[in-house]
C-alpha positions as CSV (number, residue, x, y, z in Angstrom):
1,X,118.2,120.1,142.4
2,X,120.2,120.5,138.8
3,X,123.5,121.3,138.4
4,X,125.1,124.9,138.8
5,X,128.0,125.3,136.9
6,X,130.5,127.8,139.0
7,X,132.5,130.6,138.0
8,X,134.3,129.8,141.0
9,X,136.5,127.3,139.6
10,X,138.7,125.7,137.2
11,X,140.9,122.6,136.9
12,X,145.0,123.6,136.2
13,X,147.7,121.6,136.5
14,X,149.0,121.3,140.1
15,X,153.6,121.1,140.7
16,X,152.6,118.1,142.9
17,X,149.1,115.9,142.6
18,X,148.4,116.3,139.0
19,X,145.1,117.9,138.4
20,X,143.2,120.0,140.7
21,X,140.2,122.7,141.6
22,X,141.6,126.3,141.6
23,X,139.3,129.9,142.6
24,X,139.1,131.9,139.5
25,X,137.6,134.1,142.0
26,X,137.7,135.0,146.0
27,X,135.1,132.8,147.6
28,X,133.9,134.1,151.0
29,X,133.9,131.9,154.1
30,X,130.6,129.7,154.1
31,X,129.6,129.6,149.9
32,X,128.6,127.4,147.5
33,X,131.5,126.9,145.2
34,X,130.1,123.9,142.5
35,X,126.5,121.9,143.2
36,X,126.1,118.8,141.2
37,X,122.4,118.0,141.0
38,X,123.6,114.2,140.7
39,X,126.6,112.6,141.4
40,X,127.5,110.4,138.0
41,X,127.3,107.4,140.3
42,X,125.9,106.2,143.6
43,X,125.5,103.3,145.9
44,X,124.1,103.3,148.9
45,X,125.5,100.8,151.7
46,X,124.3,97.2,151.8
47,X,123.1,98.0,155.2
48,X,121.2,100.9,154.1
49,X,119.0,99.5,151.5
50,X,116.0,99.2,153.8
51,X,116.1,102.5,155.3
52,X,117.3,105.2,152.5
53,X,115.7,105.8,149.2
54,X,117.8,104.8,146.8
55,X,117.2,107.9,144.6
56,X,117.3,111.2,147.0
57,X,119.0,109.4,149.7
58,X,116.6,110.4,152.4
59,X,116.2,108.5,154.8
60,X,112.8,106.6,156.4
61,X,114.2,108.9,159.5
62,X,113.9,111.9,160.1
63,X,116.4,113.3,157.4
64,X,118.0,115.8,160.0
65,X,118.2,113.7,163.0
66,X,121.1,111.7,163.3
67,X,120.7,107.9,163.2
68,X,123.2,108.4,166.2
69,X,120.8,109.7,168.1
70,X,118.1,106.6,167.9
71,X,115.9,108.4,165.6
72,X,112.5,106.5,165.4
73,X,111.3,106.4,161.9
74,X,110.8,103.7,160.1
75,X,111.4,101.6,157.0
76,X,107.5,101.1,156.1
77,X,108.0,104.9,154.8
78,X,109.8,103.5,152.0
79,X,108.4,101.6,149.1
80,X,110.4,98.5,147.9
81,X,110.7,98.0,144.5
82,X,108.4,95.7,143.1
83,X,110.5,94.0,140.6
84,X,114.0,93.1,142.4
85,X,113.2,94.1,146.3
86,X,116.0,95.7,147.1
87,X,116.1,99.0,146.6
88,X,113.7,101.3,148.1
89,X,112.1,104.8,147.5
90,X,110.8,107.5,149.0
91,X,107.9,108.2,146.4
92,X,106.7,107.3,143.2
93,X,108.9,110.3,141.5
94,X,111.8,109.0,143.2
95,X,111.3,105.7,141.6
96,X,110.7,106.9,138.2
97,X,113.6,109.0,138.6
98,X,116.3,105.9,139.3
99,X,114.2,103.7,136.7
100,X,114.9,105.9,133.7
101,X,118.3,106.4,135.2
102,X,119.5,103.2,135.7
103,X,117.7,100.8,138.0
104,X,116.1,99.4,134.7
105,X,119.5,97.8,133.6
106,X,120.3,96.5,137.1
107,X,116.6,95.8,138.3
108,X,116.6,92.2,136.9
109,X,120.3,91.1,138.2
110,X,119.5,92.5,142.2
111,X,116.0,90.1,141.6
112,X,117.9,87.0,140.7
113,X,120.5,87.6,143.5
114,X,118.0,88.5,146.5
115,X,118.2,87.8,149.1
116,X,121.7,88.6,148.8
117,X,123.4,91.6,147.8
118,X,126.6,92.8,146.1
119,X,129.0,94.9,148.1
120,X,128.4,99.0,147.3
121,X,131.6,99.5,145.2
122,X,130.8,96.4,142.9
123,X,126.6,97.7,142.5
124,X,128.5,101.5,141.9
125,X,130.7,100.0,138.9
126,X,128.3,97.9,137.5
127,X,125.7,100.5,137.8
128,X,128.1,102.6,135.7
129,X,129.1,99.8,132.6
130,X,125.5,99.2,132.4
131,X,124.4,103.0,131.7
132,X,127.6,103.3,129.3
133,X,126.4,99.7,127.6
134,X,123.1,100.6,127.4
135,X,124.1,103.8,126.0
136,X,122.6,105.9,129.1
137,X,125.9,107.4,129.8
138,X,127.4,110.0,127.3
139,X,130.4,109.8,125.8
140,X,132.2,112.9,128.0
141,X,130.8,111.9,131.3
142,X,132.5,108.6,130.6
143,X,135.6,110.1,129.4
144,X,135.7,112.3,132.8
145,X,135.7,108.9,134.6
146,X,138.3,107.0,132.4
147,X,140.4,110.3,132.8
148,X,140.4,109.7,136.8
149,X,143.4,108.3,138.0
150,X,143.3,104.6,139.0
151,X,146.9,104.1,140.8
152,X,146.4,100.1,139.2
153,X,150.3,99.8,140.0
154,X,150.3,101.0,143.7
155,X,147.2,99.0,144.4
156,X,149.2,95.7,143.0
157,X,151.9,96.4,145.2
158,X,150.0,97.1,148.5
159,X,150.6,95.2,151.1
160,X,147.5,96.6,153.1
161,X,144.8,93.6,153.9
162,X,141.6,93.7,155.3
163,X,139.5,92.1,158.2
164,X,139.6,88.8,155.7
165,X,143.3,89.3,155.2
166,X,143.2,90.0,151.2
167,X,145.3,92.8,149.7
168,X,143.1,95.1,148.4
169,X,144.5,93.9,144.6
170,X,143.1,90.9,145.9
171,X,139.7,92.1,146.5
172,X,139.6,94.0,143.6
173,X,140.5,91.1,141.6
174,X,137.4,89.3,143.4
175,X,134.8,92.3,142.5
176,X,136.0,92.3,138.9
177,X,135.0,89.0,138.2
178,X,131.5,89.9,139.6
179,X,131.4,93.0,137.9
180,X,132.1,90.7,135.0
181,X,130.0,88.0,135.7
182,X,126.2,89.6,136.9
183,X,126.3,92.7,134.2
184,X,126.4,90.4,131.5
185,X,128.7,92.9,129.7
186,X,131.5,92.2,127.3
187,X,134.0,94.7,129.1
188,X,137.5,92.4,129.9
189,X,138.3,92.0,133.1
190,X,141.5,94.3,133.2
191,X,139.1,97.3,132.0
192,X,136.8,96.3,135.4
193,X,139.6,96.7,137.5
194,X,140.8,99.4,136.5
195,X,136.9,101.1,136.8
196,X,137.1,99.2,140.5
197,X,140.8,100.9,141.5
198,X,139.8,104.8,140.2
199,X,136.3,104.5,141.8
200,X,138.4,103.1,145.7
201,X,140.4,106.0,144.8
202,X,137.5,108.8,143.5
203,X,134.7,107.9,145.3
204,X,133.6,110.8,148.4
205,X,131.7,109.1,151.3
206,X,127.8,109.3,151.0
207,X,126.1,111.0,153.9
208,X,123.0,112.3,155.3
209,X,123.0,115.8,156.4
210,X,123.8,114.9,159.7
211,X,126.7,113.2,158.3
212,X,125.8,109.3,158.7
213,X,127.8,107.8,156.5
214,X,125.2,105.9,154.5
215,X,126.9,104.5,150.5
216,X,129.7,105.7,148.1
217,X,129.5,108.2,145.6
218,X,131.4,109.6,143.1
219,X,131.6,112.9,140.2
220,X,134.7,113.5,138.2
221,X,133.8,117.3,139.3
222,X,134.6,116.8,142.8
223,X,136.9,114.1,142.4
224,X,139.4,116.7,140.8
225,X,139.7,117.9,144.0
226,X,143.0,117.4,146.1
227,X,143.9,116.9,149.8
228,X,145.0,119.0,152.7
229,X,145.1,118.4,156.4
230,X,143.9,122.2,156.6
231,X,141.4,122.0,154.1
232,X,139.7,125.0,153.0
233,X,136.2,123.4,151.4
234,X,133.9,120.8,152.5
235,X,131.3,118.2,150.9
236,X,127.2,118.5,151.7
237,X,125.6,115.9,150.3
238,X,121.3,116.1,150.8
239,X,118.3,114.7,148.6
240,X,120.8,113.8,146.1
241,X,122.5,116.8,145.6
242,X,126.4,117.3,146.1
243,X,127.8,120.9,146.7
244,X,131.0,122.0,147.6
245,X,131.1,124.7,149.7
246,X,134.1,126.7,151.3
247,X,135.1,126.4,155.1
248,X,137.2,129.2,154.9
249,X,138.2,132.2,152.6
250,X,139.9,131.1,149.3
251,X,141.4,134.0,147.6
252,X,142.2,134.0,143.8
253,X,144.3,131.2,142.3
254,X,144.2,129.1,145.1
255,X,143.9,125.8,145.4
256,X,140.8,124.2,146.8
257,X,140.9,121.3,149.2
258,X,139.3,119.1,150.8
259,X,140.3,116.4,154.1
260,X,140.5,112.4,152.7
261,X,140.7,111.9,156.3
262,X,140.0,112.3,159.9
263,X,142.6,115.6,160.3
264,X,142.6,115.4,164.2
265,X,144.5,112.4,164.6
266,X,148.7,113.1,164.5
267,X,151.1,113.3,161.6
268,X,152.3,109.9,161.0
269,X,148.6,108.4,161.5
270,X,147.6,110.7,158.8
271,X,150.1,110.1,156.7
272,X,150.3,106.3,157.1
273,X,146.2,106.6,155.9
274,X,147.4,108.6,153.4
275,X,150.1,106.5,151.9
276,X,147.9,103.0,152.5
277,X,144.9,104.3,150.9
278,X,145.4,107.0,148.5
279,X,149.1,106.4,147.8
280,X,150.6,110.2,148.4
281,X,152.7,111.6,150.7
282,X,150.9,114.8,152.3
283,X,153.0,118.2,152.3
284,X,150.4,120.4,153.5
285,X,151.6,122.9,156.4
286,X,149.9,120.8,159.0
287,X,152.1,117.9,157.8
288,X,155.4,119.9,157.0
289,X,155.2,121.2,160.7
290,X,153.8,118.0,162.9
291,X,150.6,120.0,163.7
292,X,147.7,118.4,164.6
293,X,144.5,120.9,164.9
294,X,147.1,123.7,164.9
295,X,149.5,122.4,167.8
296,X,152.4,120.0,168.1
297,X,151.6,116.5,167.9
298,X,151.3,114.5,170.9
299,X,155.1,113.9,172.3
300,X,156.5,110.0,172.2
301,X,155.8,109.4,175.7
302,X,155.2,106.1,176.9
303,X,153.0,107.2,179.6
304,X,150.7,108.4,177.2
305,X,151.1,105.3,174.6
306,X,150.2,103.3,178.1
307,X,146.5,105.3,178.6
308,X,146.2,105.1,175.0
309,X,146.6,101.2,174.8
310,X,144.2,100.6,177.8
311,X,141.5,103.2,176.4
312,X,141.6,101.4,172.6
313,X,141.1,98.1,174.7
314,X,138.0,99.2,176.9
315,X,136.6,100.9,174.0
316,X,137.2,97.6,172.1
317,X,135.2,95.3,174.8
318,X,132.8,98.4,174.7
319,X,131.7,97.4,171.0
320,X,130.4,94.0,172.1
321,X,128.3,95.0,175.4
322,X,124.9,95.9,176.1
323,X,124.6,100.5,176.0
324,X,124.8,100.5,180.3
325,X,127.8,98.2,180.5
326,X,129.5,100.0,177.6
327,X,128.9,103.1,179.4
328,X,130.7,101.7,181.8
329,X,133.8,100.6,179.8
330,X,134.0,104.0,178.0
331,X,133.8,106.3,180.9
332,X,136.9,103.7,181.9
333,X,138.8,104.7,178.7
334,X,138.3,108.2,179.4
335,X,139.4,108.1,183.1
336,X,142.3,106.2,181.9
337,X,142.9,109.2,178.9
338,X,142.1,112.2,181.7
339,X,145.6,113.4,182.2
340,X,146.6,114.4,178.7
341,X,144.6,117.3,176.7
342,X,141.3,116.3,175.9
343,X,141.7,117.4,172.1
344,X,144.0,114.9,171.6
345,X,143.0,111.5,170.1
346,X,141.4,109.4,171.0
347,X,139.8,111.2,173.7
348,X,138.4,113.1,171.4
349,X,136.8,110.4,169.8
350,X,135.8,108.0,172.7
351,X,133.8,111.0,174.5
352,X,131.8,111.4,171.4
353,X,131.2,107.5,171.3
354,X,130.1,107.6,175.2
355,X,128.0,111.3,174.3
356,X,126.3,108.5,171.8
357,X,126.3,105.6,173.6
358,X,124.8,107.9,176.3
359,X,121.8,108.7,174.6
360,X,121.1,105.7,173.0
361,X,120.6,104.6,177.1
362,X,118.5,107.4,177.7
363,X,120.8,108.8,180.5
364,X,120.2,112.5,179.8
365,X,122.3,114.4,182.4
366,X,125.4,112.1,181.1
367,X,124.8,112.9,177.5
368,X,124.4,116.3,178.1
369,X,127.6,116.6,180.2
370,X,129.6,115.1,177.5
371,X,128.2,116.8,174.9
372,X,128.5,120.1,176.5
373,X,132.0,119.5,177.1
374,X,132.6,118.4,173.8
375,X,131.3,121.5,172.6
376,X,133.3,123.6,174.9
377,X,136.5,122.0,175.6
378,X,137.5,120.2,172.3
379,X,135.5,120.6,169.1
380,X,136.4,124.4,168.9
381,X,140.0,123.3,168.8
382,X,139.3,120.5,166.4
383,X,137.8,122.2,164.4
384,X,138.2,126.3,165.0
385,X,135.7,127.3,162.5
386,X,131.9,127.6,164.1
387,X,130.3,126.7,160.9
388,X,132.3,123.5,160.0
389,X,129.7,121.2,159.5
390,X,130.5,118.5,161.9
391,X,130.3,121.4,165.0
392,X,127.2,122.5,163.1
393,X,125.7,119.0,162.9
394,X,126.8,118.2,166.7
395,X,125.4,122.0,167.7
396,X,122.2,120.5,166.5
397,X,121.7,116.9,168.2
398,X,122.6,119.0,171.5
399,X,120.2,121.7,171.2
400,X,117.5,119.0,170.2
401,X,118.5,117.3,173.6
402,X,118.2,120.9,176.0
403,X,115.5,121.1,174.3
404,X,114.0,117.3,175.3
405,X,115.4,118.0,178.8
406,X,113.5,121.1,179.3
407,X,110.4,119.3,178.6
408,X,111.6,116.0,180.8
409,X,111.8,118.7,183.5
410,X,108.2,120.5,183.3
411,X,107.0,116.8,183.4
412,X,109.5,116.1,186.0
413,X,110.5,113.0,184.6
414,X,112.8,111.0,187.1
415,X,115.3,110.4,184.1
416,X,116.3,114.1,184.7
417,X,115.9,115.1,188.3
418,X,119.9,115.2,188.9
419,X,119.5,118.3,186.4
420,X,116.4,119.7,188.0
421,X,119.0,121.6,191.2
422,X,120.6,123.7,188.5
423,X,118.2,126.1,188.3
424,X,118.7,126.7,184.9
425,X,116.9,128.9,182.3
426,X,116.6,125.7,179.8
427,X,114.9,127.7,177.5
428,X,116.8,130.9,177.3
429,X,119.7,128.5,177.2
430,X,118.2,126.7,174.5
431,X,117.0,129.6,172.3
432,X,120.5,131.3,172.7
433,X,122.1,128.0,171.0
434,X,119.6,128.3,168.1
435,X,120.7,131.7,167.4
436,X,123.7,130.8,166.7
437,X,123.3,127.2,164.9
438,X,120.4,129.4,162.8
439,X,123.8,131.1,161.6
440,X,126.1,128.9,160.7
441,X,124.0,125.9,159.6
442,X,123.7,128.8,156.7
443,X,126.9,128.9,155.9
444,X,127.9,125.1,156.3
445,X,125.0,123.6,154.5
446,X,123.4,126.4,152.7
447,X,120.2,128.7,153.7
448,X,118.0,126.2,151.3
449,X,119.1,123.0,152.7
450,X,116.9,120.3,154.5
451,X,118.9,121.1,157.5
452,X,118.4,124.6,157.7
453,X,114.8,124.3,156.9
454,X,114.8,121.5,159.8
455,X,116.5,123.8,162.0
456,X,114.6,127.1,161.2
457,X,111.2,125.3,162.0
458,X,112.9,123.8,165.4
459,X,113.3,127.2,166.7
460,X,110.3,128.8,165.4
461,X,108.9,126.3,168.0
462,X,111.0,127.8,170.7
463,X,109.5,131.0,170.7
464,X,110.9,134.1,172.0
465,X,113.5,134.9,174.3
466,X,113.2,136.5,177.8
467,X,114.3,140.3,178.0
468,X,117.7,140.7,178.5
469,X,118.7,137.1,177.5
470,X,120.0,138.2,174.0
471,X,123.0,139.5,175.3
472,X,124.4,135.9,176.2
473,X,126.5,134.5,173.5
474,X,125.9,130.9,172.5
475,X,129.6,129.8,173.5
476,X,128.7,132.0,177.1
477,X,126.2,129.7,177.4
478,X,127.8,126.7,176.9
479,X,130.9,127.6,179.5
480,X,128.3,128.5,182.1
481,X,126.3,125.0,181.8
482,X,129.6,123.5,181.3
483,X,130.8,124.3,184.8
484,X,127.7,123.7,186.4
485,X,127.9,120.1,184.8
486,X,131.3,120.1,185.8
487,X,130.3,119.9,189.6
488,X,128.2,117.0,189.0
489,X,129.0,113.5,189.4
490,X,127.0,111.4,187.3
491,X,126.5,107.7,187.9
492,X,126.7,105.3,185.3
């Protein structure tokens, strides 16, 4: 897709965070505000060489379905390349594509390294000096990069380390000298790191559709843009194409925001992120107020810093076991967690992990029960919009599962029998949910994304509903199977 320059927007000056986006015009709940046809720069994760095209970004699964969700797919859809093995494509085009763009400088240096691979932020910046050195890279898009802000004196002051106890000055000290060493460039080492620190500091997470994190990418566009707890505008990012669209309405001269972080956790969590990895102090109202998805933050009370200790530590051993034992352990951490708001983290967070973990065992009335009451009970206060896109993406894997049930039933699969003494309308039920993911997926991703498309042909599949059952609101429909799942007790 190419680029769209937007009327939308322009960068000013901001009182507090130095540049940032601003409407030149009201922007409507659920629009495009700036596509990028191509990021500047990309890398996908070491892990995901195999499986994504390292052009589009599509993946050898089904691009809609969540890897979550134990998509079956396959890497044999993807065609290695022949010269370094290591990066993949999803077609001839795709491969000519990243050739002319910059696989030809970096083809020969992933050949002489394989089987081992550099880490994503090192392959980004190197993919980067090699376009500028081999005069690929214009002389304003590497001016908008140099212009980023690189926070080199915070990073050499951070006492923050990782798993392998290095600062991050450390590592980035590290990456430099391969940066330095496999480009075969005559950039100085300072210059390197100080590419290194703005792109750990510019860089948006690379996703799927479905939101699977999946590389690093980054475009001075979108980099202008600033943080807020209560963000107003949210990242797509699908067959290589990064828009930013708007979550809510933005009227004239504001500014536009996006989240750096997980928002649901409380104040001082956020802000500690904040401060450790982008080196700001958040004054957004969320912030200002100790709000936390609109309400008070969780009170100091050592009853709940007790459930919370023993729920991190099952979910901890839950990591390391087999998907039936970890079931186990996680429905632990939530019956440890059950006396506090289940918006609250990390309730939140663990019931999504066991809604996964569910599925990935196959037991179907568990996942459903936790995904229904995720849907009902905490994502709308998480996150109060309808189309925001992680409610949007986690509308989908549900309906996709109703929809699996229904057919486990007509085949009256033992797997599902506990479900079977509902009496349920599956279908209906189903159909109603689609109506209403049909309308936000629209406005979250865009009416000519791969995941509408994905979505749109799902329910054409569905058929029609039964008279009288388009009265029934899709969050009706979710209370009333939510209750009925309520009264059953599920055995893990």
């Amino acid at each position: 897709m190419a680029s769209t320059p937007s009327s939308h927007i322009e960068a000013r000056q901001t009182a507090y965070a130095g540049n940032g986006l601003f409407a030149r015009t009201a922007v409507p709940a659920g629009e495009e505000i700036l596509r990028v046809g191509r990021p500047l720069v990309a890398a996908l994760d070491s892990a995901q060489l195999r499986t994504t095209c390292a052009n589009c970004f599509v993946s050898a699964y089904n691009n809609s379905q969540s890897q979550d969700e134990g998509a079956v797919g396959g890497e044999g859809t993807l065609k290695a390349c022949l010269g370094c093995q290591v990066v993949r494509y999803c077609s001839k085009d795709c491969q000519s594509v990243a050739w002319k763009h910059s696989h030809r400088f970096e083809c020969k240096i992933f050949k002489a390294l394989h089987p081992n691979v550099l880490p994503n932020t090192v392959r980004l910046v190197m993919q980067l000096l090699l376009r500028r050195h081999n005069g690929a890279l214009s002389d304003s898009a590497w001016k908008s990069f140099l212009d980023l802000e690189s926070h080199m004196a915070d990073f050499k002051k951070s006492k923050v380390q990782n798993e392998d106890n290095l600062t991050t000055w450390q590592t980035i000290e590290l990456m430099s000298h391969a940066v330095v060493k496999y480009s075969g460039t005559k950039e100085t080492v300072d210059n390197v790191q100080a590419m290194l620190a703005r792109a750990m500091i510019n860089t948006h997470t690379l996703t799927t559709p479905t939101l699977d994190p999946i590389g690093l990418c980054l475009d001075p566009r979108t980099a202008l843009v600033n943080h807020s707890c209560t963000p107003n505008a949210h990242v797509v990012i699908d067959r290589g194409c990064l828009a930013l669209r708007s979550l809510r309405s933005i009227p004239l001269d504001a500014e536009i925001t996006l989240s750096y972080i997980d928002a649901t956790t409380p104040t001082a969590k956020r802000s500690s992120e904040l401060q450790s990895r982008y080196f700001f102090t958040c004054k957004c109202s969320s912030c200002s107020h100790l709000l936390t998805c609109g309400k008070p933050d969780p009170p100091q009370d050592p009853s709940f810093e007790r459930a919370t200790a023993a729920a991190f530590g099952l979910q901890s051993e839950a990591v390391s076991l087999q998907t039936l034992e970890a079931a186990r352990k996680l429905e632990a951490a939530l019956t440890a967690l059950q006396a506090f708001p289940p918006y609250w983290q990390p309730y939140a967070s663990i019931q999504h992990q066991a809604f996964l973990n569910a599925l990935s065992c196959q037991i179907w009335p568990l996942a459903l029960k936790y995904g229904v009451a995720s849907a009902v009970h905490i994502e709308p206060l998480q996150y109060p919009l309808p189309w925001h896109p992680i409610r949007v993406v986690r509308i989908w894997i549900l309906l996709r599962l109703m929809v699996q049930i229904l057919g486990l039933l007509q085949e009256k699969d033992d797997a599902v029998q506990a479900l079977k003494h509902l009496n349920l309308d599956w279908r209906n039920l189903s159909i109603t949910l689609y109506r209403q993911l049909r309308d936000d997926v629209a406005k979250s991703h865009g009416t000519d994304s791969s995941l509408a498309a994905e979505v749109k042909a799902f329910g054409d599949g569905l058929g029609d509903p039964s008279p009288g059952s388009e009265q029934m609101t899709a969050e009706v429909a979710l209370r009333f199977l939510a209750q009925q799942l309520d009264r059953m007790v599920i055995k893990v």
